[in-house]
C-alpha positions in Angstrom: 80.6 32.7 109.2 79.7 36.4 110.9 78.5 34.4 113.9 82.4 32.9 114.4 85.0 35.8 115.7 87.7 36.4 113.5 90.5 35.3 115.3 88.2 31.9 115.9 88.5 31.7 111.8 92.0 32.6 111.8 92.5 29.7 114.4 90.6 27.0 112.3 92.1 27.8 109.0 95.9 27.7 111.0 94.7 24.0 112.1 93.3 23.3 108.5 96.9 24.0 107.4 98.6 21.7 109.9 96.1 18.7 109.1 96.6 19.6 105.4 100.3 19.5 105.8 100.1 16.1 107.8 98.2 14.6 105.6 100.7 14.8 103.1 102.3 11.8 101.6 106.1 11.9 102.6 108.2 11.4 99.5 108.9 7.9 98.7 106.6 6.0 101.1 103.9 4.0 99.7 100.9 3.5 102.3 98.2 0.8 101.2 95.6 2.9 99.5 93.2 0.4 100.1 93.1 -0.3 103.7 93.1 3.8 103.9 90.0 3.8 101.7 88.7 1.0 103.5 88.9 2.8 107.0 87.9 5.8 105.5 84.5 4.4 104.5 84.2 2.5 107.7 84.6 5.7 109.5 82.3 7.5 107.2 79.4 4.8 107.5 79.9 5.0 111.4 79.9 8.7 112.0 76.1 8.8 110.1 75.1 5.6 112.3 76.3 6.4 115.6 76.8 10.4 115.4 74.0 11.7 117.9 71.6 14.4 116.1 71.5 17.5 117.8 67.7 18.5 118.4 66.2 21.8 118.2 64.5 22.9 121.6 61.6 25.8 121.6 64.2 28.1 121.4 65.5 27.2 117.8 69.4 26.0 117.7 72.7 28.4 119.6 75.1 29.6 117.5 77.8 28.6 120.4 81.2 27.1 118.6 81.4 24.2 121.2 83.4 21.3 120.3 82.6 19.5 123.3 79.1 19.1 121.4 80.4 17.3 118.6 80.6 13.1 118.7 82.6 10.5 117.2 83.7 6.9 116.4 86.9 6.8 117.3 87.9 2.8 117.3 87.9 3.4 113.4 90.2 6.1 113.6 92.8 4.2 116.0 92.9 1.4 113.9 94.0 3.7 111.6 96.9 5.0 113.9 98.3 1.5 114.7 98.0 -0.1 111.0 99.0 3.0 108.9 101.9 5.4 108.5 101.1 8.9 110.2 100.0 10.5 106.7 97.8 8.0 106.3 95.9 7.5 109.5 95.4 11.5 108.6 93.6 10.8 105.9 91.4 8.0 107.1 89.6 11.1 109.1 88.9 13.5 106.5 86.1 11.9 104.5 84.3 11.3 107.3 84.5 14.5 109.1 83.7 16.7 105.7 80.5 14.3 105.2 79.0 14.1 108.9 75.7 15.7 109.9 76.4 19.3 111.3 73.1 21.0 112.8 74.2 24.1 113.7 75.7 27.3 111.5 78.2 27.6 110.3 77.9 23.9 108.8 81.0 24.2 106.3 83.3 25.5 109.0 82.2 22.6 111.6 83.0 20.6 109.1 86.6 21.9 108.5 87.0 22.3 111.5 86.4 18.0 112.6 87.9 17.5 109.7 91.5 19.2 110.3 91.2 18.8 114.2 91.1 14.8 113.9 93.7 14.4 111.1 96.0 16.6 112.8 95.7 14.3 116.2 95.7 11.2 114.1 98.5 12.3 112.7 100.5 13.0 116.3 99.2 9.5 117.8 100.6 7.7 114.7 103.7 9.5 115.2 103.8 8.2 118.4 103.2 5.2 117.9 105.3 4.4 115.3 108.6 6.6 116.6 108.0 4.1 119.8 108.0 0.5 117.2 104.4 -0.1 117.9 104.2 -0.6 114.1 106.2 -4.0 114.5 104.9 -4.9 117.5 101.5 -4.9 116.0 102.8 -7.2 113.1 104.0 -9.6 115.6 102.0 -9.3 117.4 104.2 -8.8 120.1 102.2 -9.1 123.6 102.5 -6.8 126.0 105.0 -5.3 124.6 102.5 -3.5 121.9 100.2 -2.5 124.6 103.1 0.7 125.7 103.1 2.0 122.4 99.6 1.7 122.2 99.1 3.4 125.3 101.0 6.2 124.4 99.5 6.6 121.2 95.9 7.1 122.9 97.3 9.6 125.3 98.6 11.2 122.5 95.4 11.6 121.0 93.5 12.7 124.0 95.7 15.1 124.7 95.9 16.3 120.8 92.0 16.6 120.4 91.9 18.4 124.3 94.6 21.1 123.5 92.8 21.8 120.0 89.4 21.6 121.5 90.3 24.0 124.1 92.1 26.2 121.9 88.8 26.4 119.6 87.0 27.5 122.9 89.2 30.1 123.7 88.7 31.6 120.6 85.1 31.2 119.8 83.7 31.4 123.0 86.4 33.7 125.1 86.6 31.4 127.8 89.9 32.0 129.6 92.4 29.2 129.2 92.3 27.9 132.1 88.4 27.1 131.9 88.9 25.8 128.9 91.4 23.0 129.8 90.8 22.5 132.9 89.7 18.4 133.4 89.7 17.9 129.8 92.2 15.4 129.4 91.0 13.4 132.2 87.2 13.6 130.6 88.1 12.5 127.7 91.2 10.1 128.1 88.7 7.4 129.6 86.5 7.0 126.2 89.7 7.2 124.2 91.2 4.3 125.8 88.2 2.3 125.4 88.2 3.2 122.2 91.9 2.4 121.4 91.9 -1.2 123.0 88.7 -1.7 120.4 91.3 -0.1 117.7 94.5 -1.9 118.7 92.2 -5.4 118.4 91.2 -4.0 115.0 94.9 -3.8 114.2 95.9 -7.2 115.5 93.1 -8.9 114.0 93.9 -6.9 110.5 97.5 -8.0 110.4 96.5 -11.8 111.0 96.3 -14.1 109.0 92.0 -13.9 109.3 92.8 -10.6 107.5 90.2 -7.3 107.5 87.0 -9.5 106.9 87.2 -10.9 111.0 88.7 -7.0 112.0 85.0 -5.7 111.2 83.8 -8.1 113.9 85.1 -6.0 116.3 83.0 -3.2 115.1 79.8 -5.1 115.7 79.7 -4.5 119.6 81.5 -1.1 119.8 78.5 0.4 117.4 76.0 -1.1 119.2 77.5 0.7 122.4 77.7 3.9 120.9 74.2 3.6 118.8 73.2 3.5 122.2 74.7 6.1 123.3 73.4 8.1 120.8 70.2 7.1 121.3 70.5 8.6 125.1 71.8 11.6 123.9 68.7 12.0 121.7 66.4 11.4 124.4 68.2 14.0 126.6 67.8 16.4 123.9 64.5 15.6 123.9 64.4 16.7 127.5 65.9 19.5 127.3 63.7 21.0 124.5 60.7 19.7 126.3 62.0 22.3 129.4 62.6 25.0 127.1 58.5 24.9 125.8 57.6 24.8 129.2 60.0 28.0 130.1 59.1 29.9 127.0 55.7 29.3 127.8 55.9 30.9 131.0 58.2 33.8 129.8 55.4 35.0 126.8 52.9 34.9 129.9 54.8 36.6 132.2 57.4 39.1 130.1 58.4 40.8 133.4 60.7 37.9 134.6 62.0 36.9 131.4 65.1 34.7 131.9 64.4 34.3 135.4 64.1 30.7 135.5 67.5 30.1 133.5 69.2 32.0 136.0 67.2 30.3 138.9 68.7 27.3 137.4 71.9 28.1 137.0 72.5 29.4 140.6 70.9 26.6 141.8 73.5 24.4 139.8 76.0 26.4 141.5 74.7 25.6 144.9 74.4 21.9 143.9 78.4 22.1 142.9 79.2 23.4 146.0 77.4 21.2 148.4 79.2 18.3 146.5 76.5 16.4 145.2 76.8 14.1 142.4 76.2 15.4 138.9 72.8 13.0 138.5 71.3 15.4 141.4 72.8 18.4 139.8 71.3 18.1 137.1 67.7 17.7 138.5 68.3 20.5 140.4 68.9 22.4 137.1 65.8 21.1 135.7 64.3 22.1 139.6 65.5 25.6 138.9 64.1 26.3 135.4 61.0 24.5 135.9 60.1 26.1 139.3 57.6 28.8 138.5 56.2 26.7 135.1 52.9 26.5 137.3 52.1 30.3 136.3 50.5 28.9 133.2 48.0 28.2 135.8 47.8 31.9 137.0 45.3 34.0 134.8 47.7 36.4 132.8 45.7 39.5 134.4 47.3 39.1 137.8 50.4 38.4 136.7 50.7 41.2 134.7 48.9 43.9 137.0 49.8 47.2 138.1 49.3 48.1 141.4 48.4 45.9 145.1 46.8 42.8 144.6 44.3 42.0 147.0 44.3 39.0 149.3 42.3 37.0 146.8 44.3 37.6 144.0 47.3 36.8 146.1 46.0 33.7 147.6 45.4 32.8 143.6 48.9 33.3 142.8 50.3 31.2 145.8 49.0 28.2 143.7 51.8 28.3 141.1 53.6 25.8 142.8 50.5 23.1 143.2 49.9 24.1 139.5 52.9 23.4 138.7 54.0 20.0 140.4 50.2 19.2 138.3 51.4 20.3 135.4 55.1 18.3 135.7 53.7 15.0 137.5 53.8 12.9 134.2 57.1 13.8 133.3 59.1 10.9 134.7 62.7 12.2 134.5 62.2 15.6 136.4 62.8 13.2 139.6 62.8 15.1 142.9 62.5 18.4 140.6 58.5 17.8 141.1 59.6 18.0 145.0 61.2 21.6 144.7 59.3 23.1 142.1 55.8 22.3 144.8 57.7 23.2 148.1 59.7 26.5 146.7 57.8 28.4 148.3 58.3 27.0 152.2 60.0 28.9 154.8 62.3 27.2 157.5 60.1 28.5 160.3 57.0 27.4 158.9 55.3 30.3 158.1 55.9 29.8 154.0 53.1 27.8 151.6 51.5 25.8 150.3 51.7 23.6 152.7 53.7 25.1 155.6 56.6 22.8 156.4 58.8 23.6 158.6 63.0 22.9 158.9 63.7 19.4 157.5 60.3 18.9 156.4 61.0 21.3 153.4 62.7 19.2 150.5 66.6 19.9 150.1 65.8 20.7 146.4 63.2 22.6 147.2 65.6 24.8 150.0 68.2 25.3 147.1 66.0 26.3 144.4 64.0 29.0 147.3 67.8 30.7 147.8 68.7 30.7 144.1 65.1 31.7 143.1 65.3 34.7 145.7 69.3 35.6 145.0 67.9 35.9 141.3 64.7 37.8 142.1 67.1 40.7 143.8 70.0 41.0 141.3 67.0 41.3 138.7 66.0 44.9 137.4 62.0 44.8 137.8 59.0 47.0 136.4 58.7 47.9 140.6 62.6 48.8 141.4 65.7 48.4 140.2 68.4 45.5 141.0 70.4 44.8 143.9 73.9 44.5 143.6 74.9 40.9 144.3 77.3 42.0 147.6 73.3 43.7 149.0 71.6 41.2 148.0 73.6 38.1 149.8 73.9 40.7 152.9 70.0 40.1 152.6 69.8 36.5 152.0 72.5 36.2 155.0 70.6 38.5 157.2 67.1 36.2 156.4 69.3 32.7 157.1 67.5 30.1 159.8 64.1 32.0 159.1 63.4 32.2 156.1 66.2 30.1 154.5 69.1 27.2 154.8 71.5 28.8 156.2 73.8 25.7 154.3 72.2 26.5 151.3 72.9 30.3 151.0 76.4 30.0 152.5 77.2 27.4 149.6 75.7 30.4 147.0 78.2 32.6 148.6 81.2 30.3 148.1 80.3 29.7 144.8 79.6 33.4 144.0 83.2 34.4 145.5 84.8 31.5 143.1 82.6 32.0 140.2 81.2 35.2 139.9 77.9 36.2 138.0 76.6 36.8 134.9 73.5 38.5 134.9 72.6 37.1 131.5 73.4 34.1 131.9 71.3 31.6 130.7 70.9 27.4 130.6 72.3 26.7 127.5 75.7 28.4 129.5 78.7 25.6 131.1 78.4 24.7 134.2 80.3 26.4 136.8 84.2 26.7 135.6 82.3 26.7 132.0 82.1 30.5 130.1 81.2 32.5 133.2 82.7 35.8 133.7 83.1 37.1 137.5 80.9 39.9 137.3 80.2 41.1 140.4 76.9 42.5 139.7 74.9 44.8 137.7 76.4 48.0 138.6 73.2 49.2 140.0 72.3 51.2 143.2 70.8 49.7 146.0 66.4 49.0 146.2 64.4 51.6 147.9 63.8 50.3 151.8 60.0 49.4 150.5 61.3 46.7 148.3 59.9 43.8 149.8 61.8 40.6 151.3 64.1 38.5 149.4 61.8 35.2 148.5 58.5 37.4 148.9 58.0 39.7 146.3 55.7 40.2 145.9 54.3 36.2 146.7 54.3 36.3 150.0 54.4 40.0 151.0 52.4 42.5 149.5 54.2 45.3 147.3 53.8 49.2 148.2 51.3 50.8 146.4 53.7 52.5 143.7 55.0 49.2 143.4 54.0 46.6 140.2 52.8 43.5 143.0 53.3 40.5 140.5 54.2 36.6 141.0 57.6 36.3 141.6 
C-alpha cells in the first residue's frame, strides 16, 4: 500500500463504493441467481485460462499502478449485460476479479481495484442497455433491432472502463489528464466490440430454446483467441526481460553510463514517432536503442573503466563494441533490423565513422536514429569527465554537426519531438511512450561543458578525451 499515493487510495476505495452500491439488489427485483453464478464461474475459469502472466525481467517487477497492464475476458462479462438486470451483470465481475492472478504489489488493492472498476462499468452498460429495451429485444430476439441497444451498451462500457482507467492513472501515476485519456476510447472500443457481438450471441443463444448448454459453444473460439493472445504476450514478456539481462549486464560493466541505453531507447522511440513510422518498426527501434552498446560485454572492463587518455590501441579495441555486439544479438531472431543499428551506430554521414565506413544512404536508417539519440543522450548526461549539457546546447550541437556527422531528418525529428514532449532525464524503458508519463523538462539545469568536451557521437569513441578527462566507451 506505501508504494500507491494517497489520493490513488482515496480514488479506489471511492470506486469500490460505487461498484458496491451498484451491485446492490434493488428492492423487489428477483434476478436468476443461477445464471449469475453460472457467469460468474465462467468468468472466473476464463480470467485464470486466458489472463496473460506478467513476467519478471532482470530487473525484478515495477511498482507502476497501470491499468492498461491488466487483461480480461470480456465476452463473459457482456453476456452478463444483455441477459441480466444491471445489479446483476455487477456481480457476475466481482468473483472473478477478487480471484485473478495479480503479479505485482499491491496484490489486494489490484484486486479491488478490477474488481470495483468492472462492476461499476457492467453496471452502466446494463443500464444502458436495458433503459434502451435491449432486454426484450434479446428475448425476441428481435433482429436488427437488438444490435442498437447492443451497440450502445459496448460503447458504454468502453467508455466506462477508459474514464476509470484513466482516472486511476492520474492518480497513481500523475500523468496529466489529457495524457491519460487521450486515444483511449478508440484503443479499446475495437476489442470491446468484438467482444460484445461474442456476448450478444451468448445472450441470444441463452434465451433460446437450446438454452445455456449451446451458449458455452460460443466460448470455445473466443478463448482459443485470447489463450493466444496470451500466449504472445508471454512471449513478449519474455523479450523484454531477455533485453533487460543484456542491459544490466552492460550497466554492472560499465557503471559510468548507467541508464544510458534506456534513454538511448526512448529518444530513439521519439524519433521513430515523429518520422511516422508504424509501431512494428518502433518498436525495433526501441529494442535498437537499448541494445546498442550490449557489445561492451566484449570490451575488457579495464578500458572501460580507465582514468585518463587511452591510447590508439586501446581505442581501436573499444571501436569493436558494435561488431561485438551485432555477435552477440545475431541469434536473437526478433531484434529484426535492431542487429542493423546496433553494428552501424557508429557511422558517420561523410564516411569518416566505423566500423565499416559507410557513407550517406549506405548507413542503416535505424542505425542513423539510434547515432542521434545515442549522442543527444551522451550530452544531456552528467559524466565522471564533465558535467551535462542542457538539452537547448546540446541540439544547437547536434544541429551544428547535421549532414556530417548526422541525418539532418533524423535530428530535426528529435527536435520536434523534444519541443512536443519534453525530457526526462530519468526516464527509463519501462516509461509510456511519447504522450505516456513524460514530463516536459527542459533539461538538467546544468551549465554548459567546458569547450574541451569532445564531439557529440565521439566521446570519447571516436575522439580522444583531454588529458584531465575520464576517455571511456561511450
Amino acid at each position: 500500500m506505501r508504494s500507491v499515493p494517497v489520493r490513488a487510495r482515496v480514488y479506489i476505495l471511492c470506486v469500490a463504493l460505487a461498484g458496491a452500491l451498484c451491485a446492490a439488489p434493488a428492492p423487489g427485483t428477483h434476478p436468476s441467481w443461477p445464471a449469475v453464478a453460472l457467469l460468474a464461474a465462467l468468468y472466473a475459469g476464463c480470467e485464470q485460462l486466458t489472463l496473460p502472466r506478467r513476467l519478471k525481467g532482470a530487473g525484478g517487477t515495477t511498482t507502476r499502478f497501470d491499468p492498461r497492464a491488466l487483461g480480461t475476458f470480456f465476452p463473459v462479462l457482456l453476456a452478463g449485460v444483455f441477459l441480466l438486470p444491471p445489479p446483476a451483470a455487477a456481480l457476475v465481475a466481482v468473483p472473478g476479479a477478487l480471484l485473478a492472478r495479480v503479479d505485482r504489489h499491491p496484490r489486494r488493492l489490484r484486486r479491488l481495484w478490477r474488481a470495483a472498476q468492472l462492476a461499476l462499468t457492467a453496471w452502466a452498460s446494463a443500464s444502458v442497455f436495458a433503459w434502451l429495451g435491449g432486454p426484450a429485444a434479446t428475448a425476441a430476439p428481435d433482429f436488427p433491432y437488438v444490435l442498437g441497444p447492443a451497440g450502445a451498451a459496448v460503447l458504454t462500457f468502453s467508455a466506462v472502463l477508459t474514464a476509470l482507467d484513466g482516472g486511476i492513472l492520474v492518480c497513481a501515476e500523475r500523468v496529466s489528464p489529457r495524457t491519460a485519456w487521450r486515444g483511449g476510447l478508440t484503443r479499446s472500443l475495437a476489442p470491446v466490440a468484438v467482444h460484445g457481438l461474442a456476448g450478444l450471441m451468448m445472450a441470444v443463444l441463452w434465451t433460446s430454446p437450446y438454452g445455456p448448454v449451446a451458449a458455452l459453444l460460443v466460448l470455445l473460439p473466443m478463448g482459443v483467441s485470447c489463450w493466444v493472445f496470451a500466449q504472445y504476450h508471454r512471449e513478449r514478456a519474455a523479450h523484454q526481460a531477455t533485453i533487460r539481462a543484456l542491459v544490466q549486464a552492460v550497466d554492472l560493466k560499465d557503471k559510468y553510463t548507467r541508464g544510458h541505453s534506456e534513454r538511448v531507447g526512448r529518444a530513439s522511440v521519439m524519433i521513430a514517432r515523429e518520422l511516422g513510422l508504424d509501431d512494428e518498426r518502433v518498436e525495433v527501434l526501441r529494442f535498437a536503442g537499448i541494445l546498442h552498446d550490449v557489445g561492451k560485454l566484449g570490451v575488457p572492463t579495464r578500458l572501460l573503466r580507465k582514468d585518463g587518455p587511452l591510447t590508439p590501441e586501446e581505442r581501436r579495441v573499444i571501436e569493436l563494441h558494435p561488431e561485438y555486439g551485432h555477435e552477440m544479438v545475431r541469434g536473437i531472431g526478433f531484434l529484426g533490423e535492431a542487429r542493423a543499428a546496433i553494428l552501424h551506430h557508429h557511422e558517420r554521414l561523410d564516411g569518416s565513422g566505423y566500423p565499416y565506413g559507410l557513407a550517406g544512404p549506405q548507413i542503416p536508417q535505424c542505425a542513423r536514429v539510434v547515432a542521434v539519440a545515442d549522442a543527444f543522450d551522451a550530452m544531456t548526461s552528467t559524466r565522471s569527465y564533465r558535467r551535462a549539457r542542457p538539452v537547448e546546447v546540446a541540439v544547437a550541437e547536434l544541429a551544428r554537426c547535421a549532414g556530417a556527422q548526422f541525418d539532418p531528418e533524423m535530428v530535426g525529428a528529435l527536435t520536434r519531438a523534444l519541443d512536443r514532449h519534453g525530457w526526462h532525464p530519468e526516464v527509463t524503458a519501462d516509461v509510456p511512450e511519447p504522450g505516456g508519463n513524460v514530463s516536459p523538462v527542459p533539461g538538467p539545469a546544468t551549465t554548459p561543458a567546458p569547450a574541451t568536451t569532445p564531439a557529440p557521437g565521439t566521446e570519447p569513441d571516436t575522439v580522444p578525451a583531454p588529458a584531465v578527462s575520464r576517455p571511456a566507451a561511450r
